[in-house]
C-alpha positions in Angstrom: 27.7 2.5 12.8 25.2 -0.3 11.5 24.1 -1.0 15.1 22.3 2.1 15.1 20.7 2.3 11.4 17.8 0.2 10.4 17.2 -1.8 7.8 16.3 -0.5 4.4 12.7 -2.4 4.6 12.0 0.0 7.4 13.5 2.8 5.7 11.1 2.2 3.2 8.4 2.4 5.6 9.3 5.0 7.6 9.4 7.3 4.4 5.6 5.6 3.2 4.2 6.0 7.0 5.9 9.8 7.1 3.7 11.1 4.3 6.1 11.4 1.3 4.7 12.5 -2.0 4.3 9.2 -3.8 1.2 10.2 -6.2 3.4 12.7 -8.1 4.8 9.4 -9.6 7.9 11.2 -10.4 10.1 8.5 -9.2 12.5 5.9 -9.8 13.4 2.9 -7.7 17.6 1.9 -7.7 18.3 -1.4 -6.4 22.0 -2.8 -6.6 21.2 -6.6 -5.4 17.5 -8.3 -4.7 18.1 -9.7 -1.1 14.8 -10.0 0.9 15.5 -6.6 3.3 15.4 -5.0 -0.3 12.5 -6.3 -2.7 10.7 -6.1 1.1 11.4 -2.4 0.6 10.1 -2.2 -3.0 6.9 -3.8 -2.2 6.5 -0.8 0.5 7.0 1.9 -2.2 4.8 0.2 -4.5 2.1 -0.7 -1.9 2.1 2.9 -0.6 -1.3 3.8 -1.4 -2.7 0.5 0.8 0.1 1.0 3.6 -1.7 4.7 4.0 -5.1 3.8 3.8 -7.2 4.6 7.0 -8.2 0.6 7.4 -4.9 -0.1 9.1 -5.3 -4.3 8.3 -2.3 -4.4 5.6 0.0 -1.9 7.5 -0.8 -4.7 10.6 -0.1 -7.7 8.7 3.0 -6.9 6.5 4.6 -5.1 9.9 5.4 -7.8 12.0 7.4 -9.1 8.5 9.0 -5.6 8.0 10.2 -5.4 12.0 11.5 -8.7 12.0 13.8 -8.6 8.6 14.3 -5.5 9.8 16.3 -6.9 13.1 17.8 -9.8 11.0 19.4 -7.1 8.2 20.9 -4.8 10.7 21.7 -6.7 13.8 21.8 -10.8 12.7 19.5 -13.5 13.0 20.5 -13.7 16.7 19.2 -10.8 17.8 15.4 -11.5 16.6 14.4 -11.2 20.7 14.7 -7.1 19.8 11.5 -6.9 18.1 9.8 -7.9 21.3 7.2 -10.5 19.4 5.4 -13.3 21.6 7.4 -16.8 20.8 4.8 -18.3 19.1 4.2 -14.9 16.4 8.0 -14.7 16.1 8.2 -18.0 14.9 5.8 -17.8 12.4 6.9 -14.7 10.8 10.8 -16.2 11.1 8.9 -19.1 9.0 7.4 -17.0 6.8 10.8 -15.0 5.9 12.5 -18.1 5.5 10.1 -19.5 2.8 10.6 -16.1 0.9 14.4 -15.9 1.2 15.1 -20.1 0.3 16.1 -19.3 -2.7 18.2 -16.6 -1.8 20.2 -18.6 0.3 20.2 -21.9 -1.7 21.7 -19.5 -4.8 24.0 -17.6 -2.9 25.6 -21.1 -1.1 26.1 -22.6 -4.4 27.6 -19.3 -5.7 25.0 -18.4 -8.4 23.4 -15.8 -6.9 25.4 -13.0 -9.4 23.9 -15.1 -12.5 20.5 -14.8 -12.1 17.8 -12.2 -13.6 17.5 -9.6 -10.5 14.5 -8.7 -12.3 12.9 -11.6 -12.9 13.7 -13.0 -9.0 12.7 -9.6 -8.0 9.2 -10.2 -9.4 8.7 -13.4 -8.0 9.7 -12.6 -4.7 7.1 -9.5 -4.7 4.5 -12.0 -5.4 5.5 -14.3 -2.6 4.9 -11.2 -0.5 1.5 -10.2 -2.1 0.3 -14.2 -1.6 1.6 -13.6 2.6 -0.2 -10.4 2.4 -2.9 -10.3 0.0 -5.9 -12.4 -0.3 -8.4 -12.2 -2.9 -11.3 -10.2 -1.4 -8.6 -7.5 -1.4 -9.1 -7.1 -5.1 -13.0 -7.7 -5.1 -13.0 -3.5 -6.4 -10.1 -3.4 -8.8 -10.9 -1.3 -11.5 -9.7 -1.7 -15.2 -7.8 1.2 -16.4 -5.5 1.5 -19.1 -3.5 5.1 -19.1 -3.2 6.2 -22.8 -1.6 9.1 -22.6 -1.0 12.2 -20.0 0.8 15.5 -19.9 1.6 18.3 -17.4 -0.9 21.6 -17.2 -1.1 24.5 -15.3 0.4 24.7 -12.3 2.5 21.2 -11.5 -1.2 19.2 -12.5 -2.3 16.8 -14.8 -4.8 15.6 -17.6 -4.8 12.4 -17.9 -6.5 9.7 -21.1 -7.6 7.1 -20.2 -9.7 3.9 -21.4 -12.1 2.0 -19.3 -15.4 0.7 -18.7 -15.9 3.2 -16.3 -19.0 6.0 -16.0 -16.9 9.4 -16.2 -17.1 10.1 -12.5 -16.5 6.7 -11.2 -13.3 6.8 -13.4 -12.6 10.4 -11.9 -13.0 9.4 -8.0 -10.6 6.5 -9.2 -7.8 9.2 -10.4 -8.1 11.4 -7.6 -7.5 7.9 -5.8 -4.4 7.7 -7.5 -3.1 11.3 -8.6 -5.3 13.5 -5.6 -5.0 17.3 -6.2 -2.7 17.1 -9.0 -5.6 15.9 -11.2 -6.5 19.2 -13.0 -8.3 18.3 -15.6 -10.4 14.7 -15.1 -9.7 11.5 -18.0 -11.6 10.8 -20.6 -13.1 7.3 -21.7 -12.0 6.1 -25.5 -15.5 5.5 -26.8 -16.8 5.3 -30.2 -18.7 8.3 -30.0 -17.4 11.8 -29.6 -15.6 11.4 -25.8 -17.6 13.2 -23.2 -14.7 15.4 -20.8 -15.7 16.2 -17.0 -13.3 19.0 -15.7 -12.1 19.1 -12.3 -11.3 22.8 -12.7 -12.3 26.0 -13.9 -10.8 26.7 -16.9 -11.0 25.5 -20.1 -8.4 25.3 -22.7 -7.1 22.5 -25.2 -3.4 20.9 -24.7 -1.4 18.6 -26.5 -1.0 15.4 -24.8 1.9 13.1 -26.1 1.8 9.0 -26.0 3.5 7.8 -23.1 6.2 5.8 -23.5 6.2 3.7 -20.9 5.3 4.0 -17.0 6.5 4.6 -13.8 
């Protein structure tokens, strides 16, 4: 029965918060239709690495959004009293949902909603949520990294090439960041000059590393 299911935006969290493998980046996300319980739930899976960080300020400021949607999706607008929020916070999260899903609602009244690009209102509706959440000191340390290529070795791990402006082990700490123990064997910078290789492991061997096609 829906009364007793939550909404997918929680889903989404509940499955980030639980520890789920995300940095095997062996997934896909299927959406059927972007309404805001859903693209909320995409930005979860693709903000997984900041929702699990030990600073708790982004879990604490996207959850009061997530709760509330959450009550909306499963149980009606009517029933926003459930998540237990102070009037005054309740409102202004119910203003700041609102704002996001204005187009959702002026598209489905007029009966357009099924013509649109999903993909295209998908994207703009993630950055709505990234201006709510995000502000720019957030991105003070972003790194520029471009993935060239990568292939499986060993034992389920990885060796990844990269190119960046990066010192070798600062572009290392930034993998494990990313990939954690399944980096096996650390990136390499694109440089002129032969390409200098720290290893993260023991052995030693050469492997054939196709161009990715794309990424995940």
């Amino acid at each position: 029965m829906r009364a007793f299911t939550i909404a997918t935006c929680e889903q989404a969290m509940v499955v980030v918060r639980r520890g789920l493998d995300f940095q095997k980046r062996d997934w896909v996300i299927w959406a059927n239709e972007p309404d805001l319980d859903t693209v909320l739930a995409i930005w979860i899976l693709l903000n997984h690495m900041r929702l699990n960080d030990a600073d708790p300020e982004i879990r604490t400021r996207v959850m009061p959004l997530v709760r509330l949607e959450g009550a909306i999706d499963a149980h009606g607008l009517e029933m926003q009293e459930l998540c237990g929020f102070p009037p005054e916070i309740q409102a202004s999260v119910f203003k700041d949902l609102e704002r996001m899903r204005s187009r959702e609602v002026e598209l489905k009244k007029e009966e357009r909603w099924q013509e649109i690009d999903f993909l295209e209102y998908t994207a703009d509706i993630l950055r709505a949520i990234d201006a709510t959440i995000y502000s720019s000191r957030h991105f003070e340390e972003v790194v520029d990294v471009e993935e060239l290529a990568r292939a499986v070795i060993g034992d389920n791990q990885l060796a990844i090439v990269c190119r960046s402006g990066l010192g070798i082990y600062e572009l290392e700490t930034h993998l494990r960041r990313l990939h954690g123990k399944r980096l096996g064997s650390s990136s390499c910078r694109r440089i002129p000059r032969p390409i200098p290789c720290a290893k993260s492991t023991l052995f030693c061997r050469r492997y054939s590393i196709r161009p990715m096609s794309g990424s995940i």
